[in-house]
N, C-alpha and C positions, 0 to 999 in steps of 0.2 A: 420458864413459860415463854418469856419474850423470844428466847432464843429458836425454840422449836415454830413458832411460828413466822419469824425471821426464816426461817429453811424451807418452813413449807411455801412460803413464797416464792422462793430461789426457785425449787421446783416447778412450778405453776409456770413462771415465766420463760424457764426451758421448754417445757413440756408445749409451750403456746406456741413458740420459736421453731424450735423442731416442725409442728405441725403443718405452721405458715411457711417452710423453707423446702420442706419435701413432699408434704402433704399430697400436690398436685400430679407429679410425679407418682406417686402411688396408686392412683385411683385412674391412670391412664389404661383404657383398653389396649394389650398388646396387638392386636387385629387389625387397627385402625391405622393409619399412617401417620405420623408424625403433622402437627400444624402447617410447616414449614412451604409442605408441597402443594398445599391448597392457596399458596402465595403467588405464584405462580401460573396457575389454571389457565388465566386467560392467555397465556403464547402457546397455548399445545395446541397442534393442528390435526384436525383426523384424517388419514387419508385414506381415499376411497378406492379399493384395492381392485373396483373393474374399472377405471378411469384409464386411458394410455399414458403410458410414461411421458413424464414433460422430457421435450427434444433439449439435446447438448448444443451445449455452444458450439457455430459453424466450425470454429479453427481445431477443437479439438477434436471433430467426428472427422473433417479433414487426416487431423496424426494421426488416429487411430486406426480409422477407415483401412481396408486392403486395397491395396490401385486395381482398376478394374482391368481386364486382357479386351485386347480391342476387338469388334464387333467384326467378325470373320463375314464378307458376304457373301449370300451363298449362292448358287448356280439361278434360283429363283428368281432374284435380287439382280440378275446382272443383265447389261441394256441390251437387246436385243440384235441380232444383226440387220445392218440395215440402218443402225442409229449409231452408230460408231463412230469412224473418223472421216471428217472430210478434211481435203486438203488440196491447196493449189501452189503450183511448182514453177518458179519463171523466174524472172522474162529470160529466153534462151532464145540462140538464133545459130546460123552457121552450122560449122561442125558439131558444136556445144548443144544444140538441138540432135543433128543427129545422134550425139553419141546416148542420150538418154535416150531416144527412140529406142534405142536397140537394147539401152538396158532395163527399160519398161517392161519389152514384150516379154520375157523366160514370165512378168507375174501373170498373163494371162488375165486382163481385170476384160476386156472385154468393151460393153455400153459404160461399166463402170470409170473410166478413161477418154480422156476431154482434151480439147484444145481449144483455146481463145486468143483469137490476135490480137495483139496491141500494134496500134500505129504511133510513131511520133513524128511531125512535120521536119525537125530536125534533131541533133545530137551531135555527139563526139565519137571520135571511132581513135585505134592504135592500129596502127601498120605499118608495113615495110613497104619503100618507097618502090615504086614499079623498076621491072628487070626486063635487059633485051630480048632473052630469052627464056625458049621453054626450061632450058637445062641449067640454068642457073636457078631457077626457079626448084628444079628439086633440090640443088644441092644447098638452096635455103629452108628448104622443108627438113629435109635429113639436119642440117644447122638444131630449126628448132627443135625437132625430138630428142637431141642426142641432149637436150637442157631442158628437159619434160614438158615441154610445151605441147598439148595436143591441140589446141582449139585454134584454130585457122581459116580462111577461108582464099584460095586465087580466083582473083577476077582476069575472068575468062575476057569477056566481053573487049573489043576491037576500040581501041580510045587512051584516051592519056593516061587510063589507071590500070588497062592489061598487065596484066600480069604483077601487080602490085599484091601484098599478102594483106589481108584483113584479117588484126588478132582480135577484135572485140569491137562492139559498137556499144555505145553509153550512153542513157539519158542527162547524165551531166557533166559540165570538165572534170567536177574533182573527182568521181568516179573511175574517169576513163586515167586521170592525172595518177591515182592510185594503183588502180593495173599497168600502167607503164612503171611505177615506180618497183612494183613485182614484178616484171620481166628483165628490167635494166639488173636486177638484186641476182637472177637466175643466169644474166649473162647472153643476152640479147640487146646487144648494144645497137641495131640497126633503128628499131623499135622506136616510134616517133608517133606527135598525137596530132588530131586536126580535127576542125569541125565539118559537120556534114549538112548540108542543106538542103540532101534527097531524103524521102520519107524513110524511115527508123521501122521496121516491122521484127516486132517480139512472139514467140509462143509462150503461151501460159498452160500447165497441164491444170488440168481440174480433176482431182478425183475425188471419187465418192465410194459411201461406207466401205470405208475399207476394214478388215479384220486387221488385229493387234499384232499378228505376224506378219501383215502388210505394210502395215503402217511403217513397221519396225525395218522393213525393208530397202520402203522408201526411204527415210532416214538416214539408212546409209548409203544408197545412192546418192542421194545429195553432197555426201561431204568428197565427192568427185568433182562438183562444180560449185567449187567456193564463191565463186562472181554472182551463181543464183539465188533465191529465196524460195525456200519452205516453210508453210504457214498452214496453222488449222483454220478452217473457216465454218462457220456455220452450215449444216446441213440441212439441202433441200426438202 
């Protein structure tokens, strides 16, 4: 007797064991999600799917990004003629005047085409020391073309500087000091420098809106007379 209810106890307290170990487990709705995830609830964010995309960081929409082809202008877009280049050409004097003279006119600019005198009370000039005659005189001309020298000028005029060549006249020593040092380099060794204390007169070309084919013209006219200056300047 004692023994069968010894046992049936055994059982009781399995049976109790069991219940309390798995019980909970059992009686769990399959439908339902696990406890776990409702742990968590508050970091879930909802996102609002007509909201705009939040922007990427600068550097990598930079890598990512395609390089953009550059903005083509179009005929609309471009400045007008009339507003285009101005430019003035100087200081030139002598032969060095004439000889742009002459290579101005083939462009035909017309009013568009200027001249402005500069005076200076005094300056520097390079020359060849006056000669007795007329014909030594050429055969110093022939001298300098035959060693590229074209810009020249003989003074005519009855005095102590007849017949003397004028290669350049110059606002300062070291300018006129640096064109003798380019004529002495070409082989005009007569070529000597001195100051001048009669007035200094320059032309300055002025010209205005020039077109791109002009411009580009002018351009290279100039590199004929490396002693001048070409410069854009603001248009009237």
């Amino acid at each position: 007797m004692k023994k069968w209810i010894l046992a049936l106890l055994v059982l009781v307290n399995v049976i109790f064991f069991a219940v309390m170990h798995w019980g909970g487990s059992l009686t769990v709705d399959a439908n339902n999600p696990p406890a776990q995830a409702a742990l968590n609830a508050d970091k879930i964010k909802l996102l609002d799917m007509n909201a705009p995309a939040a922007s990427a960081p600068a550097s990598s929409v930079a890598a990512s990004a395609p390089a953009l082809a550059p903005v083509v202008q179009s005929a609309a877009t471009s400045p007008p003629i009339g507003k285009l280049n101005c430019m003035e050409w100087g200081e030139l004097s002598g032969t060095a005047l004439l000889r742009a003279e002459k290579a101005l006119a083939p462009l035909k600019l017309g009013n568009r085409l200027k001249q402005r005198l500069s005076e200076y009370a005094n300056g520097y000039w390079v020359y060849i020391a006056p000669m007795k005659t007329h014909a030594q005189v050429e055969q110093k001309i022939a001298q300098l073309k035959a060693r590229g020298v074209a810009d020249y000028f003989v003074i005519q005029e009855a005095g102590p500087w007849q017949y003397a060549i004028s290669l350049g006249v110059f606002k300062t020593e070291d300018a006129a000091k640096k064109y003798l040092g380019k004529l002495q380099g070409q082989g005009v060794k007569t070529a000597m420098l001195g100051e001048r204390t009669s007035k200094l007169k320059y032309t300055v070309f002025v010209l205005s809106h020039l077109e791109g084919t002009e411009s580009s013209q002018i351009a290279a006219l100039h590199k004929d007379f490396p002693e001048s200056e070409l410069k854009l300047v603001p248009c009237n």
